[in-house]
N, CA and C atoms as a LAMMPS dump frame, in Angstrom:
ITEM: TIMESTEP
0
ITEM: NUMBER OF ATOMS
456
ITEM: BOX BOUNDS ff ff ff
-5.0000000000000000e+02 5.0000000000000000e+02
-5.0000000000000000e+02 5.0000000000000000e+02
-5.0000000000000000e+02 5.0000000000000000e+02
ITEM: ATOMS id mol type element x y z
1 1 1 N -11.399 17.62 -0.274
2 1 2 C -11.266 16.6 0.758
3 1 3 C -10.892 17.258 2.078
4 2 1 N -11.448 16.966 3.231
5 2 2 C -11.301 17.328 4.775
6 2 3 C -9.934 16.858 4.535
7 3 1 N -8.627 17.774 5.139
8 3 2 C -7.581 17.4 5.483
9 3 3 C -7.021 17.043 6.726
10 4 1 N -8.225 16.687 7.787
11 4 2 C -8.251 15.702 8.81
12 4 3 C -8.397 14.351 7.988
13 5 1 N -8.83 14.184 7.49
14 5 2 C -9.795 13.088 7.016
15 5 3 C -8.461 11.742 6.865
16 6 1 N -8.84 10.465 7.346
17 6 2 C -7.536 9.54 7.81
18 6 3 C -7.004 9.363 6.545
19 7 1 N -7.883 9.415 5.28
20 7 2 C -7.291 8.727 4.283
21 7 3 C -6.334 9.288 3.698
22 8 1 N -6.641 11.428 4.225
23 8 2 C -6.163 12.252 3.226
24 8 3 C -4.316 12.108 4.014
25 9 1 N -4.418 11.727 5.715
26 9 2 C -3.439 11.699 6.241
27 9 3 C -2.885 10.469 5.937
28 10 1 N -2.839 9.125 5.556
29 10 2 C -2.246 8.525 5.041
30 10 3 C -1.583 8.537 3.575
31 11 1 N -2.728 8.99 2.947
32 11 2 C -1.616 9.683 1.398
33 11 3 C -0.895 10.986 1.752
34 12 1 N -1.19 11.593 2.962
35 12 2 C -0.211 12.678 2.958
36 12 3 C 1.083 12.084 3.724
37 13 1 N 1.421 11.719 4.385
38 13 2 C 2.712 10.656 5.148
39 13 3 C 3.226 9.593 3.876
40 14 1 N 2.478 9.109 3.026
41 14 2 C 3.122 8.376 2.097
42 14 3 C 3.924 9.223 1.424
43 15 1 N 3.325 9.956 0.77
44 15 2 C 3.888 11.277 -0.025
45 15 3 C 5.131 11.934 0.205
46 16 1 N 4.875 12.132 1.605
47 16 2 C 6.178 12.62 2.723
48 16 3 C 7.65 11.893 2.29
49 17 1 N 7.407 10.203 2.118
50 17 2 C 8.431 9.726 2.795
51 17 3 C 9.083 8.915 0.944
52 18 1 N 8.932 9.89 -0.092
53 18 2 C 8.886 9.811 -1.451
54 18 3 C 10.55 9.931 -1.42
55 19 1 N 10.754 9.137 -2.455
56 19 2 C 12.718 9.277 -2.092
57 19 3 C 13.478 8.776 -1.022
58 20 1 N 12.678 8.176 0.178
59 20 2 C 13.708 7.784 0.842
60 20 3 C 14.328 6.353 0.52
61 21 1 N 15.553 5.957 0.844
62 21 2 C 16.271 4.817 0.041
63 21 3 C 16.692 3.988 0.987
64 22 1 N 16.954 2.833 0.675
65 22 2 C 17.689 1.497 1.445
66 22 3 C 19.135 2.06 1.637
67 23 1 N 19.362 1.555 2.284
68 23 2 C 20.701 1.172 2.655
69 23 3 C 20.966 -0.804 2.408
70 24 1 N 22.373 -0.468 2.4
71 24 2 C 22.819 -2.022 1.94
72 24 3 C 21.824 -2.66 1.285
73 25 1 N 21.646 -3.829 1.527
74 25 2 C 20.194 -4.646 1.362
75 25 3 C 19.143 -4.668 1.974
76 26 1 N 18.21 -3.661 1.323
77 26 2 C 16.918 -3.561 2.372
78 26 3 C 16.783 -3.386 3.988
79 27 1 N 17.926 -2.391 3.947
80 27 2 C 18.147 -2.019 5.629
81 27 3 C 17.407 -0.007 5.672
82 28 1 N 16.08 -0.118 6.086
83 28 2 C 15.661 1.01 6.171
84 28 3 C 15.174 1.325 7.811
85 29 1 N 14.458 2.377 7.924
86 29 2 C 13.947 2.863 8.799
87 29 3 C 12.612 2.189 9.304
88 30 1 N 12.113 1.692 8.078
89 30 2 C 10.452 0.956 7.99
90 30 3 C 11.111 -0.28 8.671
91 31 1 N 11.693 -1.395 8.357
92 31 2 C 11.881 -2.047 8.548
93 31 3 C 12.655 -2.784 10.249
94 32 1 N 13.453 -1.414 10.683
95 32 2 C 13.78 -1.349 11.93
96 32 3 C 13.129 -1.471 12.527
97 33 1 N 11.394 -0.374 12.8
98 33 2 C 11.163 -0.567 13.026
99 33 3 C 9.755 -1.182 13.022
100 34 1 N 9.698 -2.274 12.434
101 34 2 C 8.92 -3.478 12.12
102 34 3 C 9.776 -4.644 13.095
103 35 1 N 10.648 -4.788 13.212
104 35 2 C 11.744 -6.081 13.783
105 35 3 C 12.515 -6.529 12.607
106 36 1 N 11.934 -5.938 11.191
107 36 2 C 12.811 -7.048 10.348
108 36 3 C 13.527 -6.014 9.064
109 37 1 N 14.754 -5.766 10.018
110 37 2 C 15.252 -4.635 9.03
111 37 3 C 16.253 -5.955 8.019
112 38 1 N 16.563 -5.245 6.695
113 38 2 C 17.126 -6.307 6.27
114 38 3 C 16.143 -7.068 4.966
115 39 1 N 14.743 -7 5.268
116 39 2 C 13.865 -7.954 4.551
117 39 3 C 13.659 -7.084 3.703
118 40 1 N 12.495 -7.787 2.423
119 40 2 C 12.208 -6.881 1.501
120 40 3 C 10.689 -6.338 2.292
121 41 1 N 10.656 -4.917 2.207
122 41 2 C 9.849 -4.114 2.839
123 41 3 C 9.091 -3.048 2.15
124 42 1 N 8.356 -3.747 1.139
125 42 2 C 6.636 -2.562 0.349
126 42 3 C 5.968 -3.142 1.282
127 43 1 N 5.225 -4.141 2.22
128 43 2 C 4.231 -4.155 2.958
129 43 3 C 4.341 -3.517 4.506
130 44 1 N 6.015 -3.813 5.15
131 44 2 C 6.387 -2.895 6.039
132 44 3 C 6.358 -1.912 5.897
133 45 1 N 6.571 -1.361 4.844
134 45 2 C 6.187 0.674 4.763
135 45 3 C 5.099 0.768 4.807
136 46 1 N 3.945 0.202 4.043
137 46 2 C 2.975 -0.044 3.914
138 46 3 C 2.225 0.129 5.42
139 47 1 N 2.759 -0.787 6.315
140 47 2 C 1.981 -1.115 7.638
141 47 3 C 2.664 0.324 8.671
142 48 1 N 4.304 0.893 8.099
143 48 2 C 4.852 1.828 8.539
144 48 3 C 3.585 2.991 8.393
145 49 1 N 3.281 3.591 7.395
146 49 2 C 2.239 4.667 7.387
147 49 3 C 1.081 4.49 8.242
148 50 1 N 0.512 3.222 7.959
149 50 2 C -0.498 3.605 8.597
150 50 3 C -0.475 3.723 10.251
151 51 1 N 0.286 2.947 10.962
152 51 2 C 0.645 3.059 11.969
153 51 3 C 0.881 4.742 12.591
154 52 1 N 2.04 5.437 11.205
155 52 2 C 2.228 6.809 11.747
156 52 3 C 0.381 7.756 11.901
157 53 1 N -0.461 7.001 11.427
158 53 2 C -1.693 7.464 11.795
159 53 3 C -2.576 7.036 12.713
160 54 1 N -2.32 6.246 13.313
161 54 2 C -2.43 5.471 14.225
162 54 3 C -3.852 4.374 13.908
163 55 1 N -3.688 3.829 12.705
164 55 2 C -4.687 3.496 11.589
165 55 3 C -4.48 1.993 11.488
166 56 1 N -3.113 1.413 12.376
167 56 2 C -2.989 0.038 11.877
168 56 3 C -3.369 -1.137 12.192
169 57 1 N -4.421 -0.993 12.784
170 57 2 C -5.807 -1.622 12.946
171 57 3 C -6.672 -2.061 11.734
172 58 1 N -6.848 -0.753 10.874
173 58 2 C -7.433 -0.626 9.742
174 58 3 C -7.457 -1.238 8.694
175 59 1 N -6.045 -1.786 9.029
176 59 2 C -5.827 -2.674 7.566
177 59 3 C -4.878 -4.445 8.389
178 60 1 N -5.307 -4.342 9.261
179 60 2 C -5.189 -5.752 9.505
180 60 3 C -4.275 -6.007 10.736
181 61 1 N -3.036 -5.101 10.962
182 61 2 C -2.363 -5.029 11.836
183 61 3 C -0.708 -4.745 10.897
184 62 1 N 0.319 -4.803 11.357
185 62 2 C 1.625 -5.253 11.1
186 62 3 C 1.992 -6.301 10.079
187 63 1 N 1.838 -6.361 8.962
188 63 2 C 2.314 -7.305 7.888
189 63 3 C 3.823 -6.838 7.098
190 64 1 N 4.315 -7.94 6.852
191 64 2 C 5.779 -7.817 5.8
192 64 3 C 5.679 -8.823 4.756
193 65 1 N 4.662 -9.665 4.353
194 65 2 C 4.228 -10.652 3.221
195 65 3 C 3.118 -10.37 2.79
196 66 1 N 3.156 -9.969 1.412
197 66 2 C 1.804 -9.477 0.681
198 66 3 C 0.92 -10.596 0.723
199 67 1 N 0.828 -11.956 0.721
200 67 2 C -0.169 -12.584 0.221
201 67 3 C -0.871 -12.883 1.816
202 68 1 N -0.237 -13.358 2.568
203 68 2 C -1.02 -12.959 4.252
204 68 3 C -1.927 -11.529 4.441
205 69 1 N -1.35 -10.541 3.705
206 69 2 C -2.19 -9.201 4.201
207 69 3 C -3.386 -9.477 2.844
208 70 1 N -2.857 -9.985 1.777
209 70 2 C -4.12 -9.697 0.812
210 70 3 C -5.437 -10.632 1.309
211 71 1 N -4.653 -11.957 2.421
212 71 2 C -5.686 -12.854 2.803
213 71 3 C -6.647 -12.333 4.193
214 72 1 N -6.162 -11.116 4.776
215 72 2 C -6.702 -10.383 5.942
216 72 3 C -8.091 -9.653 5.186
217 73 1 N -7.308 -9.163 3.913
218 73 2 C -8.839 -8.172 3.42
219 73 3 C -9.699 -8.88 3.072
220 74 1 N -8.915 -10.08 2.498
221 74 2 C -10.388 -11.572 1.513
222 74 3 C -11.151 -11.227 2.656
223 75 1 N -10.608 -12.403 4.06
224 75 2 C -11.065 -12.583 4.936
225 75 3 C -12.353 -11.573 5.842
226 76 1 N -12.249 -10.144 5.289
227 76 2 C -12.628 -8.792 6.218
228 76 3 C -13.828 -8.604 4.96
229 77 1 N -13.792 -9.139 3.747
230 77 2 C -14.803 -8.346 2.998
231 77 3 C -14.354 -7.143 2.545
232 78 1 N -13.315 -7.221 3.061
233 78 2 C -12.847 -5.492 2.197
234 78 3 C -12.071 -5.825 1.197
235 79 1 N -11.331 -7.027 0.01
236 79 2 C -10.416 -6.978 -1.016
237 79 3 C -11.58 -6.419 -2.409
238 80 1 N -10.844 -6.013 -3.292
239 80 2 C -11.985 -5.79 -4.623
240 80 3 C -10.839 -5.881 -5.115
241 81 1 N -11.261 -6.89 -6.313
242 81 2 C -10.011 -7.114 -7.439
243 81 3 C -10.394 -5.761 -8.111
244 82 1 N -9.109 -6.269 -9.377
245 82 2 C -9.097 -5.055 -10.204
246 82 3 C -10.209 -4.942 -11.188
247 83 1 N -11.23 -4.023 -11.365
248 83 2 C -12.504 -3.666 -12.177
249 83 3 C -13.762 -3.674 -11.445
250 84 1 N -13.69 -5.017 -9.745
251 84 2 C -14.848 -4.893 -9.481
252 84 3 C -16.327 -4.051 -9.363
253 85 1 N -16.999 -4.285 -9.474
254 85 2 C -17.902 -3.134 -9.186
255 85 3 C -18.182 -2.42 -8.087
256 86 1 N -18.064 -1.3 -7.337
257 86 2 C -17.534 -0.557 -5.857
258 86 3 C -16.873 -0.743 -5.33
259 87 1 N -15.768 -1.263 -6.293
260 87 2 C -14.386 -1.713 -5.464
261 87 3 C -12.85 -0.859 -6.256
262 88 1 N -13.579 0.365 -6.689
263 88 2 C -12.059 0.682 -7.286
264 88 3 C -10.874 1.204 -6.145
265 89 1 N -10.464 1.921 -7.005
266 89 2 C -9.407 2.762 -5.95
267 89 3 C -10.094 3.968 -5.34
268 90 1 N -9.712 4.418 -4.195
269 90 2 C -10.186 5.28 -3.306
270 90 3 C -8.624 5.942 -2.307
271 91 1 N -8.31 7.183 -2.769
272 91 2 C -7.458 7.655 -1.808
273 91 3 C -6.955 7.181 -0.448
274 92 1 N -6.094 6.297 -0.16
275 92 2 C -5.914 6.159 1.162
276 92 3 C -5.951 4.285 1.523
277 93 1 N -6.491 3.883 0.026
278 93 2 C -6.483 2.298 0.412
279 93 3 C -4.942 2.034 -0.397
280 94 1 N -5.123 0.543 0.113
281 94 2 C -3.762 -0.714 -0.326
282 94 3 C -4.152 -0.824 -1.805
283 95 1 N -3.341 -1.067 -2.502
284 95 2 C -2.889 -1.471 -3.916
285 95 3 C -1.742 -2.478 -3.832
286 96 1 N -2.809 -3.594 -4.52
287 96 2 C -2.068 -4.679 -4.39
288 96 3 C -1.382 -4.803 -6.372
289 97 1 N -0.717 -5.668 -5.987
290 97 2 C 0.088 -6.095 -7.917
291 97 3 C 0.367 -7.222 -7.482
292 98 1 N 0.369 -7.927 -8.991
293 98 2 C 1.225 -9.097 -9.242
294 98 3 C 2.509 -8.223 -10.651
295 99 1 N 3.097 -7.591 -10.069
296 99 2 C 4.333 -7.578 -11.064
297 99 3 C 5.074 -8.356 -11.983
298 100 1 N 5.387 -9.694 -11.357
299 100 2 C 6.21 -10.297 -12.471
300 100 3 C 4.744 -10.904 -13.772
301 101 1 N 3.717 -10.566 -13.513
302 101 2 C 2.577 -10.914 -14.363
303 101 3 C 2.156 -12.171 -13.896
304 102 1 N 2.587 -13.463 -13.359
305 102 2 C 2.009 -14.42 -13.707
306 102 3 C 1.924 -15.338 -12.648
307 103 1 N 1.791 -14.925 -11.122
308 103 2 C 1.958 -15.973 -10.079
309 103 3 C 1.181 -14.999 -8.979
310 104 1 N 0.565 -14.339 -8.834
311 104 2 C -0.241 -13.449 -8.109
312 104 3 C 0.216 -12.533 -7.329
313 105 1 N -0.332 -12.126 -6.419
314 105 2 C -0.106 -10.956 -5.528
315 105 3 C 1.083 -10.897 -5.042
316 106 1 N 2.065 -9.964 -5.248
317 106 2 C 3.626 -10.039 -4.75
318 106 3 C 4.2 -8.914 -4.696
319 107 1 N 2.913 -7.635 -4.81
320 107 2 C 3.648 -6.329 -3.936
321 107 3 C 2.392 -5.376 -3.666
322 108 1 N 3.233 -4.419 -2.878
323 108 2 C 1.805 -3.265 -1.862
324 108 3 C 1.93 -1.927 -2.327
325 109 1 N 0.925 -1.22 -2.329
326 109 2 C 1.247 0.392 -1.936
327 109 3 C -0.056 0.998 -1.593
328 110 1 N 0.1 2.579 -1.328
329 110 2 C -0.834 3.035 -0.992
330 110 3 C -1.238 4.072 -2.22
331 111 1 N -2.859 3.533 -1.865
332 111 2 C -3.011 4.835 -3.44
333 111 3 C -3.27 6.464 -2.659
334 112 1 N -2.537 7.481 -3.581
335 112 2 C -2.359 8.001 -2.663
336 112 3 C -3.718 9.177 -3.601
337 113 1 N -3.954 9.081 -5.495
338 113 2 C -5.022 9.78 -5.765
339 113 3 C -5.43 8.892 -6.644
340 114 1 N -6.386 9.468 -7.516
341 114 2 C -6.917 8.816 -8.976
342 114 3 C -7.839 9.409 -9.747
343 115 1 N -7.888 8.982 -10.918
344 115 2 C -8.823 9.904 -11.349
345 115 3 C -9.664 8.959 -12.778
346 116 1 N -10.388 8.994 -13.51
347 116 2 C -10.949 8.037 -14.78
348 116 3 C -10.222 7.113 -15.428
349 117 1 N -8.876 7.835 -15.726
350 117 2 C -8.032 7.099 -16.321
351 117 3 C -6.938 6.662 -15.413
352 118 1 N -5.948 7.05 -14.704
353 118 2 C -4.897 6.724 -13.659
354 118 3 C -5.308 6.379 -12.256
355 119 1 N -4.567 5.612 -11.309
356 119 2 C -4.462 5.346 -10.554
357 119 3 C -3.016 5.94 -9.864
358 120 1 N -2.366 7.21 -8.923
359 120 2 C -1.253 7.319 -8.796
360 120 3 C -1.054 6.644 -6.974
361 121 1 N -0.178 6.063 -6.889
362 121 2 C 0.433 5.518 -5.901
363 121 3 C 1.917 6.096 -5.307
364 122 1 N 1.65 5.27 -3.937
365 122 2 C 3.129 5.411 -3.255
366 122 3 C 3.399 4.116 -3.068
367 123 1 N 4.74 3.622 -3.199
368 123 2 C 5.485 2.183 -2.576
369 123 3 C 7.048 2.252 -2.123
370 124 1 N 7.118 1.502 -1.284
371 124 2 C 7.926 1.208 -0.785
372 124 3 C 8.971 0.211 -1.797
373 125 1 N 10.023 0.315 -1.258
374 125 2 C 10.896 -1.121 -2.149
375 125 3 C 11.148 -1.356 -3.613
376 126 1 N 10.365 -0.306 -4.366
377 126 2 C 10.581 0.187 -5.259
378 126 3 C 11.647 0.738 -6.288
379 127 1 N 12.922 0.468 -6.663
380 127 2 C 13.807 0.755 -6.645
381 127 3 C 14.698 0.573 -6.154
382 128 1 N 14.501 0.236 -4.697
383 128 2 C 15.399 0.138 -3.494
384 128 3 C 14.773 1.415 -2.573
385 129 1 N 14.157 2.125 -2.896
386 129 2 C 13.055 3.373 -2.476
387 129 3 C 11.994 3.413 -2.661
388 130 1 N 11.333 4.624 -1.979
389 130 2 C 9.685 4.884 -1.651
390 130 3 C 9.682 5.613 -2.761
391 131 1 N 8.658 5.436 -3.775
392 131 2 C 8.408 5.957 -4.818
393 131 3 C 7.118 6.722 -5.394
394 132 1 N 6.548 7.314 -6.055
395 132 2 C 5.607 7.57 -6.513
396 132 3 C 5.391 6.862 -8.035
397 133 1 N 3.996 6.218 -8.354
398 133 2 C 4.001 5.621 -9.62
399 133 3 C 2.81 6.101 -10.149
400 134 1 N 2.258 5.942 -11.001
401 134 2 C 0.926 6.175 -11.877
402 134 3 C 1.03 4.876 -12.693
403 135 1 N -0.538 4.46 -12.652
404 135 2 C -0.571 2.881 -13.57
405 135 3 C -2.187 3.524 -14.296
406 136 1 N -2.6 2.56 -15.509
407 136 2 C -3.772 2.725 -16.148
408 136 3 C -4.797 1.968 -14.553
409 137 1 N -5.668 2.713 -14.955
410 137 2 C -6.469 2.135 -14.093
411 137 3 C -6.833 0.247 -14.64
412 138 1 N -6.657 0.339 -15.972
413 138 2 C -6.998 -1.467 -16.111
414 138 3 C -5.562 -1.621 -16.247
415 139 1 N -4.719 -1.496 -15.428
416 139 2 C -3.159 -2.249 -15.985
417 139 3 C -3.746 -3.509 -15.461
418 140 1 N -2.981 -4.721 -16.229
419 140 2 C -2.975 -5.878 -15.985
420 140 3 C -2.181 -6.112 -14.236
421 141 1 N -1.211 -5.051 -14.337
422 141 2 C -0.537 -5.073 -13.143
423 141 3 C -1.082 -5.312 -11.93
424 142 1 N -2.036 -4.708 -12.136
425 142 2 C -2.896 -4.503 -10.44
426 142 3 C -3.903 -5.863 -10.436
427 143 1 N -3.485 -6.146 -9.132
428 143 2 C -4.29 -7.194 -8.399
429 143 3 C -5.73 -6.6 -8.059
430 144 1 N -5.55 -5.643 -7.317
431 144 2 C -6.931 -4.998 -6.895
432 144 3 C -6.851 -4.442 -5.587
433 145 1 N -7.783 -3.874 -4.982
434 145 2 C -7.828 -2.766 -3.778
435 145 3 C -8.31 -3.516 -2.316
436 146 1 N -7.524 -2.805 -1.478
437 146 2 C -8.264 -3.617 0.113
438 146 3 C -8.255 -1.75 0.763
439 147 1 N -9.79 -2.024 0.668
440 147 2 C -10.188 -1.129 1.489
441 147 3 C -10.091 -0.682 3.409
442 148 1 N -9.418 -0.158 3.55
443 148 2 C -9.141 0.071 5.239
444 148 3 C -10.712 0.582 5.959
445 149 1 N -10.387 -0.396 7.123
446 149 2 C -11.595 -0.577 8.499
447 149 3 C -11.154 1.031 8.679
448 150 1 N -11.644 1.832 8.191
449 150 2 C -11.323 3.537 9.235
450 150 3 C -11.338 3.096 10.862
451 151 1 N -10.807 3.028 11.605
452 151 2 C -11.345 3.515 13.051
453 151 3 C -11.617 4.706 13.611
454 152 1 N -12.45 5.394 13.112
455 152 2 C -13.045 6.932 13.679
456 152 3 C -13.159 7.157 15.155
């Protein structure tokens, strides 16, 4: 992979910022500066990276509520649930979940590789931290992928 290449610089800044932790209740750095330090913040980190690439255009603008940003990609033609056909994961896009299993889309990250079988990610809020995860590529978990507008 070109290590110019935006996507490779957004999984590389996700990667970067692996371990960093909340303070009190959801009082981070992402969130400062978003305006809403304090909130729960996987889509503010989320919108935090790409921004540090100057990419946040790409994926819709500034979001802190997953189901508004998952309705930007419906809206753009870029969401692919989970299995679609040319819609898997691709280095550098959103990964959406429904975690608690049963009420839909309710968290973000960035995938940062993948390969036949795994999907590995970065998220925010995770713990109370930015994390690294690996899921089956069919986990039930995953909602599905929103592919980013590159602006070249």
């Amino acid at each position: 992979m070109d290590p110019n290449a935006l996507s490779v610089k957004v999984a590389r800044i996700a990667n970067r910022e692996v371990g960093c932790r909340e303070s009190g209740t959801n009082h981070t750095k992402y969130g400062r500066w978003y305006g809403a330090d304090g909130q729960e913040w996987c889509d503010i980190f989320a919108s935090w990276v790409f921004h540090e690439v100057d990419q946040l255009g790409a994926i819709g603008g500034k979001y802190k509520y997953v189901p508004d940003h998952l309705e930007w990609f419906k809206n753009h033609h870029r969401f692919y649930p989970r299995g679609a056909t040319g819609g898997g994961p691709r280095e550098g896009c959103v990964i959406f979940f429904d975690l608690n299993g049963h009420d839909g889309e309710d968290h973000i990250g960035i995938v940062t590789s993948y390969d036949d079988t795994y999907v590995y990610t970065v998220e925010g809020n995770r713990s109370d931290q930015v994390k690294r995860l690996k899921y089956p590529r069919t986990s039930h978990l995953i909602w599905g992928y929103g592919h980013p507008a590159w602006d070249y």
